[in-house]
One Martini backbone bead per residue (centre of mass of N, CA, C, O) as a GRO file, in nm:
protein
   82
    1UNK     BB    1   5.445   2.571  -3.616
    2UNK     BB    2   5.606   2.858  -3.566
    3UNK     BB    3   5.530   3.191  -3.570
    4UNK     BB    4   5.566   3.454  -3.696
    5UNK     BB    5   5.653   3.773  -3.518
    6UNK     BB    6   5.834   3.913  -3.717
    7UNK     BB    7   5.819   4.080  -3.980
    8UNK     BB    8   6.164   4.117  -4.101
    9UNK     BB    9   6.150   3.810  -4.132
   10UNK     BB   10   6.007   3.772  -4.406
   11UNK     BB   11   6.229   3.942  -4.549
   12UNK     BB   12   6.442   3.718  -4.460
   13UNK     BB   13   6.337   3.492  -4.676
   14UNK     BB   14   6.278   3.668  -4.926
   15UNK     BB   15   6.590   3.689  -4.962
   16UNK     BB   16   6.668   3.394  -4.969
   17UNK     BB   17   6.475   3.291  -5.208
   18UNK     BB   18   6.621   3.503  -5.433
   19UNK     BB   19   6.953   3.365  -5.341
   20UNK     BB   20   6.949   3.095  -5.230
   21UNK     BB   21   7.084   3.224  -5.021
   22UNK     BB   22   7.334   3.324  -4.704
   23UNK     BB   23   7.463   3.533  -4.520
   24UNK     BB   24   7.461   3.764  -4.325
   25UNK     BB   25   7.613   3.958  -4.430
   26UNK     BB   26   7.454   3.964  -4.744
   27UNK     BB   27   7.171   4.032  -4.617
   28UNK     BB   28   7.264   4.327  -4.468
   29UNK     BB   29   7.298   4.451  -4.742
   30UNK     BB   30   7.054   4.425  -4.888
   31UNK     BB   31   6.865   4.529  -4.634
   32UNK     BB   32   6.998   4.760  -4.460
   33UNK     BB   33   7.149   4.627  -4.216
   34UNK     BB   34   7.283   4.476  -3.953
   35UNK     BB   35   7.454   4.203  -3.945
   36UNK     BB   36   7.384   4.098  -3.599
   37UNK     BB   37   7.050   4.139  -3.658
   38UNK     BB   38   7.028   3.917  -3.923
   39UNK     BB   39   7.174   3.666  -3.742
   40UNK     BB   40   6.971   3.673  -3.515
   41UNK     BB   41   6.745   3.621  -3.699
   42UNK     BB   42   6.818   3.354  -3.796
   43UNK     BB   43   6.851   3.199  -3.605
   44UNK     BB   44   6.555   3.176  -3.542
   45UNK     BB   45   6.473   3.048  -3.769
   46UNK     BB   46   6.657   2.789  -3.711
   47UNK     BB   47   6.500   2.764  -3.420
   48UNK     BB   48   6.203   2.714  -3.614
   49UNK     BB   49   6.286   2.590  -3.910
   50UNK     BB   50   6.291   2.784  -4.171
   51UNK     BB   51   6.654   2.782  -4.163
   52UNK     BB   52   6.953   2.630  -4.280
   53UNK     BB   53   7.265   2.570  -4.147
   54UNK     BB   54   7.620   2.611  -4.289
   55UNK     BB   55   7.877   2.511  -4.108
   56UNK     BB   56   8.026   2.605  -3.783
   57UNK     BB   57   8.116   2.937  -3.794
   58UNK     BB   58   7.925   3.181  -3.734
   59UNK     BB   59   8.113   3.403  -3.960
   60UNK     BB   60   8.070   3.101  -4.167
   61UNK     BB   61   7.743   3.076  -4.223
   62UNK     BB   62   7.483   2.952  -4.379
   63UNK     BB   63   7.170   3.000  -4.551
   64UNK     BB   64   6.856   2.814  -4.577
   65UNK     BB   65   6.562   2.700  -4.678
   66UNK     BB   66   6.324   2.540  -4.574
   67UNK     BB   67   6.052   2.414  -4.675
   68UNK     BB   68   5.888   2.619  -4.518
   69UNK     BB   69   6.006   2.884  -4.565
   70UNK     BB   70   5.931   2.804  -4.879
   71UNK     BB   71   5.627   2.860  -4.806
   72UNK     BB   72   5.626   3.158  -4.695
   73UNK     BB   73   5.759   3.299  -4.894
   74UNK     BB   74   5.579   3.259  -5.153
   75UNK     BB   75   5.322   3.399  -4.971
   76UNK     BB   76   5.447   3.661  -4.981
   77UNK     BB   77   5.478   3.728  -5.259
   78UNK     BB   78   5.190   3.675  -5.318
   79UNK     BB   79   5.079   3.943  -5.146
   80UNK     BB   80   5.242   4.156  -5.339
   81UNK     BB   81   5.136   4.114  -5.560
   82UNK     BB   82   4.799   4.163  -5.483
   0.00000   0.00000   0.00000
């Protein structure tokens, strides 16, 4: 498993976990970022294995959590609660 490097990766994690998926426009409303920047982070995430894109088309991809990401989503959850 290759390590999340960015914070703001785990927080989109955590909004995937708790929408149970969703597109990039999606993710950047309910985070306050610009589209742009949390598809560049989805992407990264999806080459990385922990979130997997559905659709052909940039503009038309969802993402969901694979295996490793709800379990890494789980661990930030717990962490917060703590």
């Amino acid at each position: 498993m290759i390590p999340i490097a960015n914070a703001f990766d785990l927080i989109v994690l955590r909004c995937l976990s708790e929408d149970g998926g969703g597109n990039a426009a999606a993710v950047a409303r309910r985070l306050g970022r610009s589209r742009p920047y949390v598809r560049t982070r989805l992407v990264t995430l999806a080459e990385t294995g922990y979130v997997r894109t559905h659709g052909s088309k940039p503009r038309s991809q969802s993402y969901e959590l694979t295996p490793t990401g709800a379990a890494v989503a789980r661990r930030v959850d717990s962490m917060a609660d703590a």
